[in-house]
ROSE-4610 file (N, C-alpha, C; in Angstrom, 1 decimal, always signed):
// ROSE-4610
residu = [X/X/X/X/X/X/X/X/X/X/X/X/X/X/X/X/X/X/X/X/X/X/X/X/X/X/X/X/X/X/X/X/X/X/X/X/X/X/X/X/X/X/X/X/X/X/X/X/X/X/X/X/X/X/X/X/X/X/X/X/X/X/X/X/X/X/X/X/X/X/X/X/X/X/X/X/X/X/X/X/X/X/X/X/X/X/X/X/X/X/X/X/X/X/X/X/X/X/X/X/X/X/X/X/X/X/X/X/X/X/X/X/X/X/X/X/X/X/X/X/X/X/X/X/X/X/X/X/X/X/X/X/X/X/X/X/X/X/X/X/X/X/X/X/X/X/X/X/X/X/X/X/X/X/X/X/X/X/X/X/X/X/X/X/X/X/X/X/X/X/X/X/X/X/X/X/X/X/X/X/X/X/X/X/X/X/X/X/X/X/X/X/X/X/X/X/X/X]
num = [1/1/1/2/2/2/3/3/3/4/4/4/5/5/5/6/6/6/7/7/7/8/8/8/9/9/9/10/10/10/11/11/11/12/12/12/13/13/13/14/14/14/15/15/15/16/16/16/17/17/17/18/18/18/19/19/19/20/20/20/21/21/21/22/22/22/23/23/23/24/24/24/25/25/25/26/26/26/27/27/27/28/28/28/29/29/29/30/30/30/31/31/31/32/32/32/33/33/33/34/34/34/35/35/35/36/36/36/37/37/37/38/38/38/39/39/39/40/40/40/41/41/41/42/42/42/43/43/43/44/44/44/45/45/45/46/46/46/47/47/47/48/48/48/49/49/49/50/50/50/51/51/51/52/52/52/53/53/53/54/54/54/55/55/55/56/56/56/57/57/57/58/58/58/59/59/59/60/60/60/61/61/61/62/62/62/63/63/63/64/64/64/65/65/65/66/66/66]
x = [-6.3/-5.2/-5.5/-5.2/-5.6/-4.7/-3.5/-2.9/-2.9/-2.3/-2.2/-1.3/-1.3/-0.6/-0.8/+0.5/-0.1/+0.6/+0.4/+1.0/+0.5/+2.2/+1.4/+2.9/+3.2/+4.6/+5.0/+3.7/+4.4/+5.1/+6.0/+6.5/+6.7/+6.4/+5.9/+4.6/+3.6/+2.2/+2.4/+2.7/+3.1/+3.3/+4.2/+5.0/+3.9/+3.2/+2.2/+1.3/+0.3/-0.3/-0.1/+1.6/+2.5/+2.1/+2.4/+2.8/+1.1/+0.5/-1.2/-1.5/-0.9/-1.2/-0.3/+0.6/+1.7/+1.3/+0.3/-0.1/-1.4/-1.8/-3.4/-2.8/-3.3/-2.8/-3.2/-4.5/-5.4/-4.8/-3.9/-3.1/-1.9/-1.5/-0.2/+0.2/+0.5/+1.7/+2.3/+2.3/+2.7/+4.0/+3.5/+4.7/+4.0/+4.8/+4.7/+5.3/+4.4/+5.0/+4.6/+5.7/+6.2/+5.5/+5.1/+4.4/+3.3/+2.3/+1.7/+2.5/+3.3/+3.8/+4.0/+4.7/+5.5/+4.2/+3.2/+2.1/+1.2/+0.9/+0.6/+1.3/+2.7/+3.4/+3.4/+3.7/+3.2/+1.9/+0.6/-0.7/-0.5/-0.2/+0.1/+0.8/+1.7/+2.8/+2.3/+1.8/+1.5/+0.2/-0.5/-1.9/-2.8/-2.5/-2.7/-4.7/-5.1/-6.6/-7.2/-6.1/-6.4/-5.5/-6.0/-4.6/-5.1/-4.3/-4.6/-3.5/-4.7/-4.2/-4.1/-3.4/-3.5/-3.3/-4.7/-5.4/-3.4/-3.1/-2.0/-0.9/-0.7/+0.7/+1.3/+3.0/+4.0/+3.7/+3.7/+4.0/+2.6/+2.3/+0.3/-0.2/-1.7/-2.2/-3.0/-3.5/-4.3/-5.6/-6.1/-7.3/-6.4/-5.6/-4.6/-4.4/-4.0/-3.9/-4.9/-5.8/-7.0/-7.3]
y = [+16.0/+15.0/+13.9/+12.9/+11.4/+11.0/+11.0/+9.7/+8.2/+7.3/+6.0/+5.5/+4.2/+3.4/+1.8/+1.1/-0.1/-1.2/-1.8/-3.0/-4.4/-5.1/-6.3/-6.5/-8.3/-8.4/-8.9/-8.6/-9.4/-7.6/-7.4/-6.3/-6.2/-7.1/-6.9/-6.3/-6.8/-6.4/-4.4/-4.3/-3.5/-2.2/-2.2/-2.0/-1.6/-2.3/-2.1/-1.1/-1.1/-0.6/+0.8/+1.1/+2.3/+3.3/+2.6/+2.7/+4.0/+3.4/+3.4/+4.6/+4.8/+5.9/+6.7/+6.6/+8.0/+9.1/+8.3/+8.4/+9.4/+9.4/+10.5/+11.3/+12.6/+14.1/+14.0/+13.4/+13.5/+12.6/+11.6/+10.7/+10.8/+10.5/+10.4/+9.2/+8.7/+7.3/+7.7/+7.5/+7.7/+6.4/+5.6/+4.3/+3.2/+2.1/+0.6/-0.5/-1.4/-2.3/-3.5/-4.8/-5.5/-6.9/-6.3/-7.1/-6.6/-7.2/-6.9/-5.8/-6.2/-4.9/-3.8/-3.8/-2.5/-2.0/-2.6/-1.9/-1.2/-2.0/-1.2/-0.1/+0.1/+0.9/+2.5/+2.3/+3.2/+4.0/+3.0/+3.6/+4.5/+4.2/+5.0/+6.0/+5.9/+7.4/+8.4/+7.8/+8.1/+8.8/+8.5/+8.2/+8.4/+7.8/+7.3/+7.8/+8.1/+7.9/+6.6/+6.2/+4.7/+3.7/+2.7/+1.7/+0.5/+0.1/-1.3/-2.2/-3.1/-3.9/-5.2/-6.3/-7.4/-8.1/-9.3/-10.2/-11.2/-11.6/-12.7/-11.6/-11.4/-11.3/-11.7/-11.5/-12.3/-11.3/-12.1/-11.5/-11.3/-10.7/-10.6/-10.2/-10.8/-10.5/-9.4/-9.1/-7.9/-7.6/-9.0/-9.1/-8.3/-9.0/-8.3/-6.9/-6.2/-4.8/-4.6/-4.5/-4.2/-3.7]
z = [-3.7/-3.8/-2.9/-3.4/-2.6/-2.4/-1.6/-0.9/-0.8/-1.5/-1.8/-0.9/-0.2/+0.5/-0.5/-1.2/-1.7/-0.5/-0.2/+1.1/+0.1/-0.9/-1.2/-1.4/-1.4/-1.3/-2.9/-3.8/-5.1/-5.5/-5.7/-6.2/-8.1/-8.8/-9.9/-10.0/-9.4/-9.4/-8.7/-7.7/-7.1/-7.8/-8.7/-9.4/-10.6/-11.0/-12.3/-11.5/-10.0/-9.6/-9.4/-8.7/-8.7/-10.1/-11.2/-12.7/-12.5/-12.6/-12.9/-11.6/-10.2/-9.7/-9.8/-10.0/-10.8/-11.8/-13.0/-14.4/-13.6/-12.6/-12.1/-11.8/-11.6/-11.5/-10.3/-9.8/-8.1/-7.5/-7.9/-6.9/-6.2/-5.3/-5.1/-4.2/-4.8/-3.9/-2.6/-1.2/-0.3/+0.2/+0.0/+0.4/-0.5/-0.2/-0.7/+0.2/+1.2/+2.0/+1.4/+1.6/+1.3/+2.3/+3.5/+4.6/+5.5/+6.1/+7.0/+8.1/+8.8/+9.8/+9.1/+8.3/+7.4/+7.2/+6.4/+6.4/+7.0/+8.6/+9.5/+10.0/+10.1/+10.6/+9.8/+7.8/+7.4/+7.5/+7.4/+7.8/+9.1/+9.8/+11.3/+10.6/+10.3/+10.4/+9.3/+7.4/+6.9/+6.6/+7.3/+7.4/+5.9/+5.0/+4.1/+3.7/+2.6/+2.4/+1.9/+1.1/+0.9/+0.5/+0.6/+1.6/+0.4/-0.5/-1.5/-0.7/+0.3/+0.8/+0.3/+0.1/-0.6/+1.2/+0.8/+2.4/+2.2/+1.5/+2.0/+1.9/+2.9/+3.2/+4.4/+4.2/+5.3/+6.4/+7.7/+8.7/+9.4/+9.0/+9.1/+7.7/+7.9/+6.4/+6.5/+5.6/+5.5/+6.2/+7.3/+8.0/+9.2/+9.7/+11.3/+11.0/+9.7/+9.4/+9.8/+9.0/+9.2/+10.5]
């Protein structure tokens, strides 16, 4: 099982990406942040296997996550 973190603030797109790891039997969706912090903060708590970070976002982008 793989652990998913998506951090992007368009929540349409979000939302389609969700859709598409729900639908895998080896996936599982852990959170969805909206901003750079929120992002960083789940990565910490969740500790996530992989993180679809989108580079623009509010607050910090996905280079400062990083």
């Amino acid at each position: 099982m793989q652990y998913i973190l998506i951090a992007d603030d368009n929540s349409e797109f979000s939302a389609t990406l969700a859709g598409y790891i729900n639908a895998e039997e080896d996936l599982e969706l852990v959170g969805m942040a909206r901003d750079g912090v929120d992002a960083f903060d789940m990565i910490k708590n969740l500790e996530p296997d992989i993180v679809l970070l989108d580079v623009m976002l509010p607050k910090h982008d996905g280079f400062e996550v990083c």
